[in-house]
C-alpha positions in Angstrom: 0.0 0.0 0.0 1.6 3.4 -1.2 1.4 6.2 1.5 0.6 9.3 0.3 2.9 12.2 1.0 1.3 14.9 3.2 2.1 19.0 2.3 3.7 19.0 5.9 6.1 15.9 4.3 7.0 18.1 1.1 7.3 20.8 3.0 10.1 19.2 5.2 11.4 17.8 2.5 11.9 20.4 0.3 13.2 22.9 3.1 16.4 19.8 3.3 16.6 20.3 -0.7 17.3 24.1 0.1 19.1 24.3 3.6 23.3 24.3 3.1 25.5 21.8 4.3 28.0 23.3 5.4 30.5 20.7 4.8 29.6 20.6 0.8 29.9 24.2 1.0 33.3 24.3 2.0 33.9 21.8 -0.4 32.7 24.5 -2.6 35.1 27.3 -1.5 38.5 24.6 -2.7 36.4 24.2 -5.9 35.7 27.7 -6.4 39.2 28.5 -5.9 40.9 25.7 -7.7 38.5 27.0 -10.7 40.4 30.6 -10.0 43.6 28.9 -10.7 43.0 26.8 -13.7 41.0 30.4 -15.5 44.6 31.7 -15.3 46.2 28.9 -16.5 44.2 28.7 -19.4 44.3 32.6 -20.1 48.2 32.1 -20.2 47.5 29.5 -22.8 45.1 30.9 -24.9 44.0 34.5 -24.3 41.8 35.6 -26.5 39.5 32.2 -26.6 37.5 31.4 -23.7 36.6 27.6 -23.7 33.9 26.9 -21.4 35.1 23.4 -21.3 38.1 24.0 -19.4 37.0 27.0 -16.6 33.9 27.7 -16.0 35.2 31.8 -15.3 35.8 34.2 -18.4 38.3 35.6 -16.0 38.6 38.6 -18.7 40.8 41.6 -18.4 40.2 44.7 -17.4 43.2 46.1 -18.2 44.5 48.3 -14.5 47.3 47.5 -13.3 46.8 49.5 -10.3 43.6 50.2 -7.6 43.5 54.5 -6.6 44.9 55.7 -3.3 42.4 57.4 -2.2 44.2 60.9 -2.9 42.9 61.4 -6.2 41.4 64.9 -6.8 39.2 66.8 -9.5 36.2 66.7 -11.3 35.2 63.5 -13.4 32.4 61.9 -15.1 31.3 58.7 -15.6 28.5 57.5 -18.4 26.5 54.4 -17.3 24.8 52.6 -20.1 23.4 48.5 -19.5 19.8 48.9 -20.0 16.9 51.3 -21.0 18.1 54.0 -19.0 21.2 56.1 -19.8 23.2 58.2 -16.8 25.7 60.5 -16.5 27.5 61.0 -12.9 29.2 63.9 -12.3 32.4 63.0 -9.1 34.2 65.7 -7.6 37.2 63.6 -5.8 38.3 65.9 -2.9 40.4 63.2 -2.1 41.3 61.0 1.3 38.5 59.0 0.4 35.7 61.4 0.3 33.7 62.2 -3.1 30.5 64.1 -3.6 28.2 62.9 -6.8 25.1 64.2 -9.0 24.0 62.8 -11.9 20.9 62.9 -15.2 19.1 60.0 -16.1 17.1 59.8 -19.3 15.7 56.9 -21.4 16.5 55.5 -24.9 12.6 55.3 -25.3 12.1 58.6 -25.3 14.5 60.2 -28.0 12.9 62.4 -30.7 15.1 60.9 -33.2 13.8 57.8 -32.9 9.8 58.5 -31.8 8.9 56.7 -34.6 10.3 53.3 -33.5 8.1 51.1 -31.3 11.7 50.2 -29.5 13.1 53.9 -29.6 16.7 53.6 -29.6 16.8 50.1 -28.8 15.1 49.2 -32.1 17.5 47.6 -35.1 16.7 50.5 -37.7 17.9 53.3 -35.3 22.0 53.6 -35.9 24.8 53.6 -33.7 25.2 57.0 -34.7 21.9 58.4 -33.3 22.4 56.1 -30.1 25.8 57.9 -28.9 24.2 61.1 -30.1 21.6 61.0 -27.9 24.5 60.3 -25.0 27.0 62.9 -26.2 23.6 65.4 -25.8 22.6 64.1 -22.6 25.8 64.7 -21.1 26.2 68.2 -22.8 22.8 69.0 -21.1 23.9 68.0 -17.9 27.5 69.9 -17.8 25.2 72.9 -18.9 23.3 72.4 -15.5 26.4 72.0 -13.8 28.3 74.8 -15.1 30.8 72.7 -16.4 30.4 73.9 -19.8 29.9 77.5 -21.3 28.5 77.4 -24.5 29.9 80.8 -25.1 33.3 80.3 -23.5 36.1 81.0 -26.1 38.2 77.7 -24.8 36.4 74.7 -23.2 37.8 72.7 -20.4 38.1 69.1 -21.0 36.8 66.6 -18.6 37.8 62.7 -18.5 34.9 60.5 -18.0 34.9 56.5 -17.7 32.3 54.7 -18.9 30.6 51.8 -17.4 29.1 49.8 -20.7 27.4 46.2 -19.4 27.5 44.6 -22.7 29.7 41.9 -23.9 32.2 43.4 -25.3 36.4 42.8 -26.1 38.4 44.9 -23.8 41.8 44.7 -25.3 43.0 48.2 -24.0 41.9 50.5 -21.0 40.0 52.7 -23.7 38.8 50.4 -26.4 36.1 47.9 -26.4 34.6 46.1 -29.5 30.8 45.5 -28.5 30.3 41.5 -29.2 26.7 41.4 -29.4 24.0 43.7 -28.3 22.0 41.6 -25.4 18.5 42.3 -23.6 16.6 42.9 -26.1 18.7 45.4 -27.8 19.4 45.8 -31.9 20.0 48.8 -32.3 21.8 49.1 -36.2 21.2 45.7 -37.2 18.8 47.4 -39.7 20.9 50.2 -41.5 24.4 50.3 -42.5 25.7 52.1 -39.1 26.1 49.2 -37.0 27.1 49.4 -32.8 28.2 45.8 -33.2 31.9 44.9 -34.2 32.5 48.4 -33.2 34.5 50.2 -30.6 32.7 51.4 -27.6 34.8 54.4 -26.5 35.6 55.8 -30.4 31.8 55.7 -30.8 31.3 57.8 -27.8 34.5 60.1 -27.9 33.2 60.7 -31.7 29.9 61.9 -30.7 31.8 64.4 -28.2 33.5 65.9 -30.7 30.1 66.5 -33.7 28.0 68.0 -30.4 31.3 69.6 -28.9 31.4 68.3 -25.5 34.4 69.1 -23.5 34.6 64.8 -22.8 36.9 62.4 -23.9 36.4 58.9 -22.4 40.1 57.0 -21.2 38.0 53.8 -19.6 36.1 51.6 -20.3 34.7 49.2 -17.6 31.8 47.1 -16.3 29.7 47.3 -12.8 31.9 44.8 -11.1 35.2 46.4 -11.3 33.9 49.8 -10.7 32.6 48.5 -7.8 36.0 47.4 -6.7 37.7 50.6 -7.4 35.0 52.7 -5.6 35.7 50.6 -2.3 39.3 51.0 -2.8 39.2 54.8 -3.1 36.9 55.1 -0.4 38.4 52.8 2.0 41.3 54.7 2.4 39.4 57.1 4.9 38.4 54.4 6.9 41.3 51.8 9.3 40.5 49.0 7.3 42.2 46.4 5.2 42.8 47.3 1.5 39.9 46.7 -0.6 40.6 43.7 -3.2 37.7 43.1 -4.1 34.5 44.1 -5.9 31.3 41.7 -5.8 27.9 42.7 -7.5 24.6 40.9 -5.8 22.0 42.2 -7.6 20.2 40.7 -10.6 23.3 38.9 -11.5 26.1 38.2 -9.5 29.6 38.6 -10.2 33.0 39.2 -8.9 36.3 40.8 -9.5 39.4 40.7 -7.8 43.2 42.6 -7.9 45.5 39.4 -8.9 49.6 40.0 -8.0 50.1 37.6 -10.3 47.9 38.3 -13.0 50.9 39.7 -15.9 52.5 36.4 -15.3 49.2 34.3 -16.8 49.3 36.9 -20.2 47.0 39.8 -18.4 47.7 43.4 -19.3 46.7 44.4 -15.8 46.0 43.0 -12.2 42.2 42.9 -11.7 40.6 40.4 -13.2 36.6 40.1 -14.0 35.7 36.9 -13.2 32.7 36.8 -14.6 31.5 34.0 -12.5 27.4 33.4 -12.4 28.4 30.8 -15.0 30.5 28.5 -12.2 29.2 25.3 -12.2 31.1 22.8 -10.0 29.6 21.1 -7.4 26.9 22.6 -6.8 24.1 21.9 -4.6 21.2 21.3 -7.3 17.8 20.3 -6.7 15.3 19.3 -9.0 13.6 22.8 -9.3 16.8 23.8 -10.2 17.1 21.7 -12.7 13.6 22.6 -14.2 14.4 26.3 -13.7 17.0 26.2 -15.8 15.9 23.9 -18.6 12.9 26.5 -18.9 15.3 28.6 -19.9 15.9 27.8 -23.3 17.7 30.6 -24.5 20.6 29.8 -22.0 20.2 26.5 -20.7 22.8 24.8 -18.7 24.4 28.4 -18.5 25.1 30.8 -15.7 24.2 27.6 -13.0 25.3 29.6 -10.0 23.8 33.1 -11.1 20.9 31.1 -11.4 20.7 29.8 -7.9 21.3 33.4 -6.3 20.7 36.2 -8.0 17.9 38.5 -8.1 16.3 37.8 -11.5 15.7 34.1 -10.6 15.3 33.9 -6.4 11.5 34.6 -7.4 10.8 32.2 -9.9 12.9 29.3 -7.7 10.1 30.2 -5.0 7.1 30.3 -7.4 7.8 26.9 -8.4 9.1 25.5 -5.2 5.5 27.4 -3.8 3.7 25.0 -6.2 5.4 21.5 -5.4 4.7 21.8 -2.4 1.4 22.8 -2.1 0.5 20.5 -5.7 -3.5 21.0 -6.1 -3.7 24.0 -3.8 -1.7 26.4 -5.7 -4.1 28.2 -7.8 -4.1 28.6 -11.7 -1.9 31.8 -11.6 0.7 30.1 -9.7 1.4 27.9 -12.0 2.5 30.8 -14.4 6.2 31.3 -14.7 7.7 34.8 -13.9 4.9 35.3 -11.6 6.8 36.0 -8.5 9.5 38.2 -8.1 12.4 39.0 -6.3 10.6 41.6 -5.3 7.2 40.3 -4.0 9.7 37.5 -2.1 11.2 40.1 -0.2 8.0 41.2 0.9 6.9 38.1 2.0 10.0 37.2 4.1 9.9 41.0 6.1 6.0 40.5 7.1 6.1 40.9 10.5 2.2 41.4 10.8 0.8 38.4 13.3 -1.7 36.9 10.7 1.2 37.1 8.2 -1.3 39.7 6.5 1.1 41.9 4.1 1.6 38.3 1.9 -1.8 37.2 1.8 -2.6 40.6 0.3 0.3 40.6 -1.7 -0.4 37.0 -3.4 -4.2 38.0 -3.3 -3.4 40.9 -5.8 -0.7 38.6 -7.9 -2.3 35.4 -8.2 -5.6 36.0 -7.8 -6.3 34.1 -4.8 -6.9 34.0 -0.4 -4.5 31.6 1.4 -5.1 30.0 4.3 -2.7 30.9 7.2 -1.3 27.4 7.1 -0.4 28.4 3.6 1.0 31.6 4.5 3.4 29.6 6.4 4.2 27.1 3.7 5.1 29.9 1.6 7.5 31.8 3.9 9.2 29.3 4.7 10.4 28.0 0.9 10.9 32.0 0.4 13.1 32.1 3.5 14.7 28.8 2.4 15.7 30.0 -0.9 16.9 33.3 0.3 19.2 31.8 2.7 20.9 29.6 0.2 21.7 32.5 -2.2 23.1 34.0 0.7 25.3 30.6 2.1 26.3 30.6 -1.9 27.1 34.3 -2.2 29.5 33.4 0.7 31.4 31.0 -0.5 32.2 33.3 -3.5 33.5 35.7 -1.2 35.2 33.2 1.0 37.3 31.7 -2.6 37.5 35.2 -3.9 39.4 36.4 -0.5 41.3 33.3 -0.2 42.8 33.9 -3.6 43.8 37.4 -2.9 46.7 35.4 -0.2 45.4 38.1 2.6 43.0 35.6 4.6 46.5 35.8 7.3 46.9 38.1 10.5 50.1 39.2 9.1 48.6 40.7 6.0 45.7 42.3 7.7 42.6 40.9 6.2 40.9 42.1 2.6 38.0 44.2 2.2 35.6 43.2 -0.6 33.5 46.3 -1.8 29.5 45.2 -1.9 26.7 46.4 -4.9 23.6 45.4 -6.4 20.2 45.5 -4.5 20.1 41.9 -2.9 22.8 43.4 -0.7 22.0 46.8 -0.3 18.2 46.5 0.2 17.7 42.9 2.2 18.9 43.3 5.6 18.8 39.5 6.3 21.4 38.8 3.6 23.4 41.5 5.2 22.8 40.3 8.7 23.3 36.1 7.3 25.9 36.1 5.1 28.8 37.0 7.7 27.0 33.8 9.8 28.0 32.0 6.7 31.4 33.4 6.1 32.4 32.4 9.6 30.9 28.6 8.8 32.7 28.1 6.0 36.5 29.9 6.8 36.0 29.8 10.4 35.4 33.0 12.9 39.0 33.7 13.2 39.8 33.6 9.7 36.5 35.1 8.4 37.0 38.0 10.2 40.0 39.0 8.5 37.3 40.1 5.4 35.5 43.5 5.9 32.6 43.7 3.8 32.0 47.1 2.5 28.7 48.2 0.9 29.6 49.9 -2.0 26.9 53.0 -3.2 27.0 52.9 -6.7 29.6 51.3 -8.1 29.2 51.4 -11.9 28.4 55.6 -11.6 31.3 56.6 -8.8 33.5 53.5 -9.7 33.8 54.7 -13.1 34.3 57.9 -12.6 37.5 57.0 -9.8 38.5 54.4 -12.8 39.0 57.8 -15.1 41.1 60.0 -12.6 42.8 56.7 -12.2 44.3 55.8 -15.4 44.2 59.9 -16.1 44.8 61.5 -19.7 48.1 61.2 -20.3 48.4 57.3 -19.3 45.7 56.5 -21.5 46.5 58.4 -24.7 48.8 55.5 -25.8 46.2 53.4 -26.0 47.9 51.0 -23.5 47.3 49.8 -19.7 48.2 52.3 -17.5 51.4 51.5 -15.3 52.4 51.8 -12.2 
């Protein structure tokens, strides 16, 4: 006689799928690390072909040989382009750490040039040329406002600016990136005969400066992660703590990148590397819904296994269908659809504090159409909390390789700080408050707390800017890393 599984059974049993062990997990941190080690091998081998085959990391290079001191002074700009949006940050370095910011946002949707596409600038008959237009004029509008530019001054002065673009692209110097392939949804050129693709980044934009006669010349290019990094080692310096190494996004990806001693003897140009590492993919702790997650994903499937097990863009869809295995029959018809929760609304669920668990039954009332009972509720916040806390045990063991790496995890080196973006960080105090628990399970207290963490305020907007009074204009005219 077959006994039938109660929803308390699943329940339990799913909650084991999703709870660390913590000895696997350290077993993860040797694998993480080892896969650190053989990404620089194979870069010395080969490095301009990444072979997914052999490391699971890109481990690209971002070509800076050097992280800022902290004393750097003046007034930058940084350009911030990775989705629909477009910003412009204008950083006044004063130097020992301290910077004061402002920036302009405006949308590709909305330029008059393109008002006739249904995907504005995004669309494949607008041109590369009429994209970096409409950034060379957004940033002219915004020095205006600043009083950063005249435009009746006889003799303009000329700003730096990096430029934080989060699209594949081929960094082979500091200042020149050939964009791969437009992603999310992007085209723009495909259409007409002034393609973005196969092109590079910063003579694109630099070229734009000049037609609208923008006192800007961009000398970096970077992404998110590394600017990150470089805004927590600036910043750090007005703080006693260890030097910052480090640069992690936790957002809706996750990624890391890391200053390397060693990195010109594997082939790099400069020291900190871009690990690029939501794609790792060894030993980790699957579950079936994993599994399914990711073969719904056809566009991408058995890609980006660890990404897809912490980050932001999938911790609400892991819940959705972990909600609906467990509770089989009693998940309603809008349950059942994919994308239906989000990151978001699973955030919300794991702060209700109300007594009758309220907040969520509201929430899911308004989402999927339905009134749970409280036995329910609880169902549901616990597989929520669940999932969040294993994207959080996971996060740290990429911090826990990442600093091991480094060779600072010692007393007599004083520890590493890794600099902290993205908006699973910043916004979720739990993963805050759980992933040092984590940290000290997997290294051990004494060793874990030789790593500071460092929230980072926006790391692709100030980051890039520090990257540009970094490398500076005379360092970067060549064309080549900048050195020491």
């Amino acid at each position: 006689m077959v006994t039938m599984e109660t929803m308390e059974q699943r329940l339990e049993r799913y909650i084991e799928y999703f709870t660390p062990n913590l000895a696997h997990y350290r077993n993860m941190v040797a694998a993480f690390e080892h896969e650190m080690q053989i990404g620089l091998e194979a870069h010395l081998s080969n490095p301009d072909v990444w072979n997914p085959d052999v490391c699971s990391f890109k481990m690209l290079d971002a070509c800076i040989d050097r992280l800022p001191t902290g004393s750097e002074k003046g007034i930058y700009y940084a350009l911030d382009f990775g989705g629909t949006n477009f910003r412009v940050v204008r950083a006044a370095l004063k130097g020992r750490g301290k910077l004061s910011f402002s920036q302009h946002k405006r949308s590709l949707m909305n330029a008059s040039s393109t008002a006739s596409f249904s995907k504005g600038l995004m669309d494949s008959r607008a041109t590369a040329s009429q994209m970096f237009d409409f950034f060379s004029e957004t940033c002219k509008e915004f020095m205006v406002k600043m009083a950063d530019l005249k435009p009746d001054a006889a003799q303009k002065t000329e700003h730096q600016a990096g430029f934080t673009f989060s699209f594949p692209c081929t960094l082979k110097t500091i200042n020149n990136a050939i964009l791969m392939e437009w992603t999310k949804g992007f085209e723009t050129g495909r259409s007409t005969n002034d393609p973005a693709e196969g092109h590079d980044v910063v003579g694109m934009t630099n070229a734009a400066f000049e037609r609208f006669e923008v006192p800007l010349k961009v000398s970096a290019v970077l992404n998110d992660t590394v600017g990150t990094l470089l805004s927590g080692a600036y910043e750090m310096n007005r703080d006693n703590h260890p030097p910052c190494l480090i640069g992690l996004i936790l957002g809706t990806g996750i990624n890391a990148a890391y200053f390397e001693k060693e990195a010109m003897e594997y082939g790099y140009k400069g020291n900190i590397i871009n690990l690029e590492c939501g794609n790792f993919n060894r030993e980790l702790p699957t579950t079936n819904v994993d599994h399914e997650l990711d073969f719904a994903d056809v566009a991408n499937r058995g890609g980006q296994r660890l990404e897809k097990m912490v980050s932001g863009a999938y911790i609400g869809e892991l819940s959705r269908r972990a909600i609906v295995k467990v509770l089989q029959h009693h998940a309603p018809p809008c349950a059942w659809k994919p994308h239906s929760l989000s990151c978001e609304h699973v955030c919300t669920i794991m702060t209700d504090a109300s007594s009758d668990y309220g907040v969520t039954e509201n929430l899911l009332s308004e989402i999927w159409n339905h009134s749970f009972p409280y036995a329910q509720l609880c169902v549901i916040r616990r597989l929520c909390h669940a999932i969040m806390n294993r994207s959080t045990a996971l996060s740290a063991v990429v911090i826990a390789a990442v600093a091991r790496k480094t060779h600072h995890l010692q007393p007599a080196m004083g520890g590493v700080s890794c600099a902290i973006d993205g908006s699973l960080y910043k916004c979720i105090p739990f993963f805050q408050r759980v992933i040092r628990t984590y940290l000290d399970a997997v290294l051990g207290k004494n060793i874990s707390s030789l790593i500071h963490l460092l929230p980072a305020d926006d790391g692709s907007g100030k980051g890039s800017a520090i990257c540009a009074a970094t490398v500076g204009a005379s360092k970067a005219s060549d064309g080549s890393c900048f050195s020491r």
